[in-house]
KEBA-660266 format. One line per field, with one value per residue (C-alpha): residue in three letters; x, y, z. Coordinates in steps of 0.02 Angstrom, whole numbers, always signed. Layout:
BEGIN
residu = Ala/...;
xx = X/...;
yy = Y/...;
zz = Z/...;
***
This chain:
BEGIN
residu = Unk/Unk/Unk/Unk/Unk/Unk/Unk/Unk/Unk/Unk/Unk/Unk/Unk/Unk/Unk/Unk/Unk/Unk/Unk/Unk/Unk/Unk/Unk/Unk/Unk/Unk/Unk/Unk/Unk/Unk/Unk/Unk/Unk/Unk/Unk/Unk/Unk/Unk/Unk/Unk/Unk/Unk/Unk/Unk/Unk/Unk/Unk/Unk/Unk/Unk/Unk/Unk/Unk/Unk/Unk/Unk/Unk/Unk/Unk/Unk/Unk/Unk/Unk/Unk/Unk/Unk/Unk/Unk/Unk/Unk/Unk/Unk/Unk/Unk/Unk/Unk/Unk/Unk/Unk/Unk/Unk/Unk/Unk/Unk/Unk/Unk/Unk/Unk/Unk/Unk/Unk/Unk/Unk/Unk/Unk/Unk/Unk/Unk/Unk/Unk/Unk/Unk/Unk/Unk/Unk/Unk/Unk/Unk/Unk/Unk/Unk/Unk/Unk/Unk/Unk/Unk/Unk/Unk/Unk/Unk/Unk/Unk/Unk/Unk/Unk/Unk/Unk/Unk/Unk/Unk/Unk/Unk/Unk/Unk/Unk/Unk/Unk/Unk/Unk/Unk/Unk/Unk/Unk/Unk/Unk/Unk/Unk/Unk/Unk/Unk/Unk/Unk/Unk/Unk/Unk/Unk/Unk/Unk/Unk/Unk/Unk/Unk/Unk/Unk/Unk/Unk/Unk/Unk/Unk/Unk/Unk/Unk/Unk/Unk/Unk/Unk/Unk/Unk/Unk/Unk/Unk/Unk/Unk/Unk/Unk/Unk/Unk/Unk/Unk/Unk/Unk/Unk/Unk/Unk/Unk/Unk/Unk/Unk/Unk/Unk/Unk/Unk/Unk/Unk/Unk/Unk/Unk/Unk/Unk/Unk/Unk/Unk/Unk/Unk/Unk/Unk/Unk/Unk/Unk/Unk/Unk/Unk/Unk/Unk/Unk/Unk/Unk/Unk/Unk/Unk/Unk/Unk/Unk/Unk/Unk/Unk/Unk/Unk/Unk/Unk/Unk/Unk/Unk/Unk/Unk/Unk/Unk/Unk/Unk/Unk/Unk/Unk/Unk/Unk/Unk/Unk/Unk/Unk/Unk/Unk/Unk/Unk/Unk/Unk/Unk/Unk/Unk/Unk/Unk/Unk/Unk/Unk/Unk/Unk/Unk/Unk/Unk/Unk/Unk/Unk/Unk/Unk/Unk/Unk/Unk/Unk/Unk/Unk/Unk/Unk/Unk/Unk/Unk/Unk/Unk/Unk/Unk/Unk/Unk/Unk/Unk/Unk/Unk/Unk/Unk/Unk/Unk/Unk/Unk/Unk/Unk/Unk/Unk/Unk/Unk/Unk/Unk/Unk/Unk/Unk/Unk/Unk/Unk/Unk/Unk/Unk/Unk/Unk/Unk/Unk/Unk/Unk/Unk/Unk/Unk/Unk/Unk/Unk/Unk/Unk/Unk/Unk/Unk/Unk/Unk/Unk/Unk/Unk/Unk/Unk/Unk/Unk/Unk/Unk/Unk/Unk/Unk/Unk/Unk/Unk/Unk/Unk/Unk/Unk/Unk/Unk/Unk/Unk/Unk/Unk/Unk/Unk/Unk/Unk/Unk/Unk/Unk/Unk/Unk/Unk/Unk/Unk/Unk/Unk/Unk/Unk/Unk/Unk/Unk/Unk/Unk/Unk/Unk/Unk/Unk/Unk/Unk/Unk/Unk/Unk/Unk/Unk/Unk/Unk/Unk/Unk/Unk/Unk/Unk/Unk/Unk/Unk/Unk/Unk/Unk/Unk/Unk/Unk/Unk/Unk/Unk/Unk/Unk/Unk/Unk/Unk/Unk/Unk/Unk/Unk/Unk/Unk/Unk/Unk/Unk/Unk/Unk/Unk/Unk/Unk/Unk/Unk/Unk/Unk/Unk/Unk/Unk/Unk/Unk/Unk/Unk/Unk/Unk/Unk/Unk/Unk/Unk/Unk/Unk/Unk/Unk/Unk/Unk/Unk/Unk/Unk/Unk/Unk/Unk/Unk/Unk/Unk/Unk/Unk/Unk/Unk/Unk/Unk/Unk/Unk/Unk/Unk/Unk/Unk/Unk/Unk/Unk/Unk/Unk/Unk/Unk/Unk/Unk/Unk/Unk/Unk/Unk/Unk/Unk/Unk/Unk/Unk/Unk/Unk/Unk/Unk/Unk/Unk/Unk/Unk/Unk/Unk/Unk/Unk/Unk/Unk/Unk/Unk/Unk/Unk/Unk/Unk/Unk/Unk/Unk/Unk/Unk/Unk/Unk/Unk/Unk/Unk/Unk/Unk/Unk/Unk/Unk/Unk/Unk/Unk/Unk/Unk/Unk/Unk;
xx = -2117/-2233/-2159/-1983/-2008/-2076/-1934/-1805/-1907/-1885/-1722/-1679/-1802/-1686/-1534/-1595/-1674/-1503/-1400/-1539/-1484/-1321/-1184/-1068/-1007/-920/-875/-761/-673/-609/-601/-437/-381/-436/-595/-683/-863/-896/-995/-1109/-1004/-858/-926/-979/-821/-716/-821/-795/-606/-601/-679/-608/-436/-500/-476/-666/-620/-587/-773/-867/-834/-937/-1111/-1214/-1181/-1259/-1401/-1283/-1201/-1035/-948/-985/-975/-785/-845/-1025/-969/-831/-924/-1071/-950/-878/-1056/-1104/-992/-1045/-1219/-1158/-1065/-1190/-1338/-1269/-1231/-1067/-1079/-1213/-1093/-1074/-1257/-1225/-1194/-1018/-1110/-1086/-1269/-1311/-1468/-1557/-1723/-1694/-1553/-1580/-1520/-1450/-1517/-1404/-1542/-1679/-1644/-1792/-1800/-1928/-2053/-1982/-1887/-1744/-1662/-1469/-1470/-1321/-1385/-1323/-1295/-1213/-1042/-1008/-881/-948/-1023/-1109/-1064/-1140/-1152/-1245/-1411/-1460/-1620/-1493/-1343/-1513/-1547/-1377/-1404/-1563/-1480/-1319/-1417/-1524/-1367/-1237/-1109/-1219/-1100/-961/-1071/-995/-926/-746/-612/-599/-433/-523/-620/-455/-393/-404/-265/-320/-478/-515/-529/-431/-562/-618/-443/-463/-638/-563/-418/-542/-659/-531/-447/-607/-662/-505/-534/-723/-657/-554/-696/-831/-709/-662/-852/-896/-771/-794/-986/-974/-862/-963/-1124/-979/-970/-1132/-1108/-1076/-965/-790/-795/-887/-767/-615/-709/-736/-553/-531/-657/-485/-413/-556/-700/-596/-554/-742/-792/-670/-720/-913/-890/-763/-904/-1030/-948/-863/-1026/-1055/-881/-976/-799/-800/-838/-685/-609/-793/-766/-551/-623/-774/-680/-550/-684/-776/-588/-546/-726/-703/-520/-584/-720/-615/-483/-607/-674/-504/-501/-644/-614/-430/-518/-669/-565/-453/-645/-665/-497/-504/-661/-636/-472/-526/-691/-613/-455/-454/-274/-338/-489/-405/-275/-412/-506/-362/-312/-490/-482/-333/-370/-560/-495/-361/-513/-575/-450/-449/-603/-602/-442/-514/-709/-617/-480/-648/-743/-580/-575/-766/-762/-680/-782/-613/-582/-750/-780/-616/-662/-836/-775/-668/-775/-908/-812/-625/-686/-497/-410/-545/-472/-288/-310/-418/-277/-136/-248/-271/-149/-195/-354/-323/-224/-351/-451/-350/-344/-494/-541/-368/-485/-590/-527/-391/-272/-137/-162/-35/+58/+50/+231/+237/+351/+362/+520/+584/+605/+515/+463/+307/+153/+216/+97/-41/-96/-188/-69/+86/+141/+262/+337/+487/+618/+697/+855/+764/+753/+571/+493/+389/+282/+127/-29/-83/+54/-34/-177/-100/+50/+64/+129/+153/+50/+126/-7/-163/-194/-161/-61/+61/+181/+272/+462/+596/+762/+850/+1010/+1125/+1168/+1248/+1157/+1223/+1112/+1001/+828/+749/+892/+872/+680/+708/+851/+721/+602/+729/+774/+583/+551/+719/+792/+657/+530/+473/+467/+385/+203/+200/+98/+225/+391/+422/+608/+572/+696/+666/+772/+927/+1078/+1215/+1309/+1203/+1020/+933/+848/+678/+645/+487/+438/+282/+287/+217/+264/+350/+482/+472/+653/+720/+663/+719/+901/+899/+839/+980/+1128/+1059/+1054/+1211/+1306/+1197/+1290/+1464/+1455/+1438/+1553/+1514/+1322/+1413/+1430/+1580/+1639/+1681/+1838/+1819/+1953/+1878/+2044/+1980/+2096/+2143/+2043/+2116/+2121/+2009/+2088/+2100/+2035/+2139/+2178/+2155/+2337/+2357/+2438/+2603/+2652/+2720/+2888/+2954;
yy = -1529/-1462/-1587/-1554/-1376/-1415/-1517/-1374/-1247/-1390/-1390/-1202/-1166/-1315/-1200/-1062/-1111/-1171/-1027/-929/-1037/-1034/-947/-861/-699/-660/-489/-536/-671/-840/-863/-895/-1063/-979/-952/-1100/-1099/-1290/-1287/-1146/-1123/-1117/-989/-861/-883/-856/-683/-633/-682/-583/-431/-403/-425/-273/-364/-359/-383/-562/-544/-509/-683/-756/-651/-690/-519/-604/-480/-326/-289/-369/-197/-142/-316/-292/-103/-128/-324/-250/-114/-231/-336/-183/-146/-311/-327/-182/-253/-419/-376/-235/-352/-522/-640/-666/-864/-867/-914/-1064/-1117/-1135/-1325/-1385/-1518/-1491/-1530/-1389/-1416/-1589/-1486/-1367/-1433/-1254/-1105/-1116/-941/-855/-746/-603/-431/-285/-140/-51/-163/-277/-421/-463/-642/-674/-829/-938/-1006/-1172/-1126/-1230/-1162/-1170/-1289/-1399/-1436/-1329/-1190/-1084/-904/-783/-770/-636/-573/-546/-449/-347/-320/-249/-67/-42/-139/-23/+131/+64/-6/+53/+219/+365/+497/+504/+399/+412/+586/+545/+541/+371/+321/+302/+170/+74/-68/-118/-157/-270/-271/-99/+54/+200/+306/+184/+197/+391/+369/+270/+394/+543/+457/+412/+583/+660/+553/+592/+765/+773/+649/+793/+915/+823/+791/+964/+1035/+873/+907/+1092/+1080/+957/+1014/+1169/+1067/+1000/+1161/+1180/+1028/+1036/+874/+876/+698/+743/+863/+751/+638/+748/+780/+599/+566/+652/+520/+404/+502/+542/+358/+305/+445/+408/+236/+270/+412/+303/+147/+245/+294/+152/+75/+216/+137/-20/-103/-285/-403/-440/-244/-212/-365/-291/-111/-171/-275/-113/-10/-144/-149/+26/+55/-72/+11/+166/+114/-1/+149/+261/+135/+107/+305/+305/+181/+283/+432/+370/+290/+441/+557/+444/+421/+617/+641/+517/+597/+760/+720/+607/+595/+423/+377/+186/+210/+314/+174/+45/+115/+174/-34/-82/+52/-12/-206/-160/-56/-189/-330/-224/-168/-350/-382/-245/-326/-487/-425/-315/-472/-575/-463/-425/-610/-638/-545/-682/-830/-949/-910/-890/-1048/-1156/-1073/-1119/-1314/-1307/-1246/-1389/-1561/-1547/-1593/-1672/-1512/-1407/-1509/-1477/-1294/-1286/-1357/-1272/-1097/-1153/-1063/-900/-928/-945/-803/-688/-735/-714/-526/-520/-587/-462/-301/-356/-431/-317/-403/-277/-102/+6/+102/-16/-64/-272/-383/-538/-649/-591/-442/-262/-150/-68/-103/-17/-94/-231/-299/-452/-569/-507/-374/-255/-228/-99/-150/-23/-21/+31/-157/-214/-385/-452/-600/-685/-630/-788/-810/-637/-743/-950/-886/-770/-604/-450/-287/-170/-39/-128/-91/+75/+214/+170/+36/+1/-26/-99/-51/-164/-115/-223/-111/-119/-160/-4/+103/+226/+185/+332/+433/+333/+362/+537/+542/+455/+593/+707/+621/+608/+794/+854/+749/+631/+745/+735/+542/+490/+498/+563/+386/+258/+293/+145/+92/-59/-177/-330/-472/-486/-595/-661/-518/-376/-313/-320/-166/-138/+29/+37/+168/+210/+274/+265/+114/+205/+306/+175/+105/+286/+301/+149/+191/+370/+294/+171/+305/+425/+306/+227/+427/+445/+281/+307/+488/+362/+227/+148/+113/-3/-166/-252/-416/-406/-488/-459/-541/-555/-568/-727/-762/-944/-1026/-1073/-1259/-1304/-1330/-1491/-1520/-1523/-1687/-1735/-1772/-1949/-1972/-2035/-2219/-2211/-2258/-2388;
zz = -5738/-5603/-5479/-5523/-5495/-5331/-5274/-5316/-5212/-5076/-5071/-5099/-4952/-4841/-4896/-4864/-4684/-4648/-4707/-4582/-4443/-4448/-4379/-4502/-4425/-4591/-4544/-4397/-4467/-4444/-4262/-4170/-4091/-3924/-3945/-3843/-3890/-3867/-3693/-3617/-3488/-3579/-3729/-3555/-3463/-3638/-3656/-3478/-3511/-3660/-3586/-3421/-3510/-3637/-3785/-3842/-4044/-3975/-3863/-4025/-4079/-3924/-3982/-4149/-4258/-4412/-4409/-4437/-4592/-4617/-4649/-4473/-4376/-4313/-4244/-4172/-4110/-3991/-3943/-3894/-3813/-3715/-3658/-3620/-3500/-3387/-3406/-3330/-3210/-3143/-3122/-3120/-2954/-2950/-2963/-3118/-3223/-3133/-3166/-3347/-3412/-3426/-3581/-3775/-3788/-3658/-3520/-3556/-3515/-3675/-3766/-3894/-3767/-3581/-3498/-3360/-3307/-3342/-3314/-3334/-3419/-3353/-3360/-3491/-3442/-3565/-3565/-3561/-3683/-3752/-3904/-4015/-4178/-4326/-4414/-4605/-4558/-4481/-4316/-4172/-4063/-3925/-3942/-3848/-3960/-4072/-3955/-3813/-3931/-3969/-3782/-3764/-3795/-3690/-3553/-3564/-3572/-3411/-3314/-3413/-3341/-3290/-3250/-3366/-3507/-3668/-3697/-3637/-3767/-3860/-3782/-3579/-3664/-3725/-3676/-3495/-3375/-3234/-3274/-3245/-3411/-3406/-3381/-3235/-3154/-3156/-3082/-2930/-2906/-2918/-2795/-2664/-2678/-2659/-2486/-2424/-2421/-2383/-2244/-2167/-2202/-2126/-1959/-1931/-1950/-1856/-1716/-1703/-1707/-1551/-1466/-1461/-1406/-1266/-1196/-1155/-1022/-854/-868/-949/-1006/-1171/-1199/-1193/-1307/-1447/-1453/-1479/-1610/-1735/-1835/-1826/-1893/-2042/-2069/-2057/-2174/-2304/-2296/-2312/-2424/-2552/-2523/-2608/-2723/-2816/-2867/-3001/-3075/-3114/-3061/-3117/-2983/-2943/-2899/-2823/-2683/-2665/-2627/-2531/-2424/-2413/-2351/-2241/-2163/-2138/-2058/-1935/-1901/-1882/-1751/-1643/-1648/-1577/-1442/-1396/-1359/-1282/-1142/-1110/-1098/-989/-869/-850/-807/-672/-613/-597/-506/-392/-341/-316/-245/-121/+20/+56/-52/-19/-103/-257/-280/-277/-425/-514/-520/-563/-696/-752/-766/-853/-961/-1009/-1016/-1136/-1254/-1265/-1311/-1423/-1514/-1533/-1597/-1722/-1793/-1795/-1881/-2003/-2037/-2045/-2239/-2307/-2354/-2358/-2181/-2106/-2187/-2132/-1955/-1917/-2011/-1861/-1732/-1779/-1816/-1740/-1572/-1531/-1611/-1493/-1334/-1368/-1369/-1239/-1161/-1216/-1179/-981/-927/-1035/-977/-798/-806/-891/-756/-604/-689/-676/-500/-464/-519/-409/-232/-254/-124/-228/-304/-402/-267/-140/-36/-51/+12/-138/-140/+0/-96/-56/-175/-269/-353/-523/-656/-649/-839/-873/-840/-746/-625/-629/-459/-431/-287/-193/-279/-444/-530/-584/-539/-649/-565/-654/-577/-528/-387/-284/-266/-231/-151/+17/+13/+120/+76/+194/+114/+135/+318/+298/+294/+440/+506/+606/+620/+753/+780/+890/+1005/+1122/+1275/+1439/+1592/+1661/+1524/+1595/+1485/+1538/+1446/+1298/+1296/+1309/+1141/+1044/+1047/+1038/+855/+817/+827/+744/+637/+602/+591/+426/+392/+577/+587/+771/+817/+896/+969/+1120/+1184/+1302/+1354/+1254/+1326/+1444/+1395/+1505/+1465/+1386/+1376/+1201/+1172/+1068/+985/+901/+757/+683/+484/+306/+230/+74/+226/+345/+309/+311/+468/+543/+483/+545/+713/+719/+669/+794/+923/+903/+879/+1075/+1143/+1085/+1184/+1336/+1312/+1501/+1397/+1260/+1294/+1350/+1406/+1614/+1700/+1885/+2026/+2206/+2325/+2441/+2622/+2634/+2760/+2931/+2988/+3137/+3309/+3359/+3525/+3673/+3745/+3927/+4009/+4037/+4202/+4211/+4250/+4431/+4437/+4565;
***
């Protein structure tokens, strides 16, 4: 009897054991065909699933509830579900997940649990545990254990929402949309509204208070920079001001990396904006003081180009730091770019290649700033056509003709090709008007209308330097004349034409000066036949 009695408490104590074991979950139900609870990784990734889509009645099947009542499992499992999830995604790597085993039988090291990680309290460190656990019917699943659905609460109350907490009406805890509560979507539109406007408070106190510390300056160029700091400084302090403040969301991972990257970008907008500014208005300080403090034009027009092309070099270089450092926040393309920096060798070649030119041409900018065989304002001669220095950019300049069209010539032909720069001597040339006269012209009289024109008509294009009328070279029929102006380059063919008309006007009032073709008829008597000498007189036969 004794022995009998000891072989039922045997197998009551099995039953009961296993009933303690296993995983029943009564309160919540049956399952639904969803639910994947087979693997550790699958059972986490279900829950996250479940609980970034708001549906956390279908979360509560993923935790092991069997030490609350069944009357209050469906209430207290989503609500540890919904907590949970702020837990997790507060203090766990984004890629922990991954860590977990992909096997039924879970890590071959402890086939019972498969931990994602520890997180403290204080100073007591709770474990996040998927557990094994048999099912009434039938086989194993894994759930996160019953020691970690008891961490829950502490956890939530350590990393859980500080600010708003749990005194907002039940409906901002609802279901989510995109991830993201209601109350959550309130808390992002409440902390963007609110950068945006301490973003225009902190600029205008900013601005005012420096610009007042500007004053105090001898130098102007601080105080054109604090006028330019507008726009920017409100874009950076939005951005800095909305950064901090998203974090007290507790955003899932995947809305904290959109609006971190979203920051990131509008910071680096905001201070490539402002640099952009700042080179404009450095480069227009200097281009000021060196104007007024100076009266050598050359000098002014030299710096203005180098100005020009710098500041160009670095806009640049400003453009291409802020793409990289726009494209550097994403792992996909930071990582496809270095991949191509360090193994496509060929690829590297080819556009090395195809950039020569670009290259070359960045360069010859360069070496343009500063050589500077050409500077803006300067009168040029290029393809046979004359015109001026209008714009010079990185790769082309601009020049404008006389008859108001624009040339625009790659840089790289001012410096292989050869080109006139009537402007780079100086301030004066000199220009020949050329005249076909009589040799009867009195030069002296011409000499003397040519001042005459220089101090009346002329007078305000001719430099006073060079005024010369030599006689240049004699045809068979007329003299070629040489009149030789001096002027500024930019009046130089003005005064060459006024020359010319006034001349010619002077030369018609003597029409014996103009050349004309002679016909002249010299009357020649026909000469006379030479006498023939006289003969002697032969004397006469004697007649018989």
């Amino acid at each position: 009897m004794s022995r009998a009695l000891t072989a039922l408490s045997l197998c009551l104590s099995v039953l009961l054991s296993w009933n303690a074991w296993a995983l029943n979950n009564t309160g919540l139900g049956d399952p639904p065909s969803t639910v994947n609870r087979q693997t550790p990784y699958a059972a986490a990734n279900g829950f996250s699933d479940a609980v970034h889509r708001g549906d956390y009645a279908l979360a509560s099947h993923y935790l092991d509830l069997d030490f609350i009542p069944p009357a209050e499992q469906k209430e207290k499992g989503a609500r540890l579900a919904r907590q949970l999830k702020f837990v997790l995604d507060h203090k766990l790597a984004p890629t922990a997940l991954a860590s977990l085993s992909k096997e039924p039988e879970g890590d071959p090291e402890s086939a019972r649990f498969d931990q994602l990680d520890a997180i403290p309290v204080g100073e007591i460190l709770y474990p996040i545990r998927l557990i094994r656990l048999p099912v009434p019917e039938g086989g194993r699943v894994w759930v996160f254990s019953e020691a970690t659905v008891k961490a829950i609460e502490p956890l939530y109350g350590e990393y859980g929402p500080t600010l708003l907490g749990e005194e907002l009406p039940e409906g901002l805890f609802a279901r989510s949309v995109l991830g993201l509560e209601p109350w959550q979507w309130l808390g992002v539109l409440v902390t963007l509204v609110g950068a945006a406007l301490l973003g225009v408070v902190i600029e205008r106190v900013s601005i005012k208070v420096m610009g007042r510390l500007a004053k105090w300056t001898r130098i102007t160029w601080d105080d054109a920079l604090v006028p330019a700091a507008r726009g920017p400084l409100k874009l950076l302090s939005f951005a800095v001001l909305g950064a901090l403040g998203m974090p007290a969301l507790l955003l899932p991972p995947t809305a904290l990396n959109i609006t971190g990257h979203l920051f990131i970008t509008l910071s680096i907008i905001a201070v490539a904006w402002y640099l952009l500014r700042f080179l404009r208005v450095t480069a227009q300080y200097i281009q000021e003081r060196v104007a007024t403090g100076t009266k050598d034009v050359g000098r002014a027009r030299g710096l203005h180009t180098q100005l020009v092309v710098l500041r160009s070099v670095f806009e640049v270089a400003t453009y291409v730091i802020a793409a990289a450092l726009l494209l550097m926040q994403f792992e996909m393309v930071r990582n496809v770019g270095v991949s191509l920096l360090a193994s496509a060798g060929i690829a590297g070649i080819v556009i090395g290649l195809a950039a020569q030119k670009s290259i070359s041409s960045l360069l010859a900018g360069i070496q343009m700033s500063i050589t500077q065989p050409i500077r803006i304002g300067d009168q040029v001669v290029v393809e046979n056509e004359f015109g001026t220095v209008e714009e010079i950019t990185l790769t082309y300049v601009v020049v404008k003709v006389w008859d108001e069209r624009r040339m625009v010539i790659p840089i790289s032909q001012f410096l292989d090709k050869p080109f006139q720069n009537w402007s780079k001597g100086g301030s004066s040339m000199l220009g020949v008007v050329r005249l076909m006269v009589d040799f009867a012209t009195d030069m002296e009289a011409v000499r003397a209308e040519l001042q005459r024109i220089l101090a009346n008509e002329a007078k305000e294009l001719w430099d006073g330097r060079v005024a010369t009328v030599v006689v240049e070279d004699v045809l068979d029929r007329t003299m070629q004349v040489r009149v030789l102006v001096s002027a500024n380059p930019s009046v130089l063919f003005d005064v060459r034409a006024l020359v010319r008309e006034k001349l010619i006007l002077f030369l018609r009032g003597r029409p014996e000066w103009l050349p004309f073709t002679r016909t002249e008829a010299r009357a020649l008597s026909a000469p006379k036949p030479p006498e023939e000498p006289a003969r002697p007189a032969s004397p006469e036969p004697s007649r018989s």
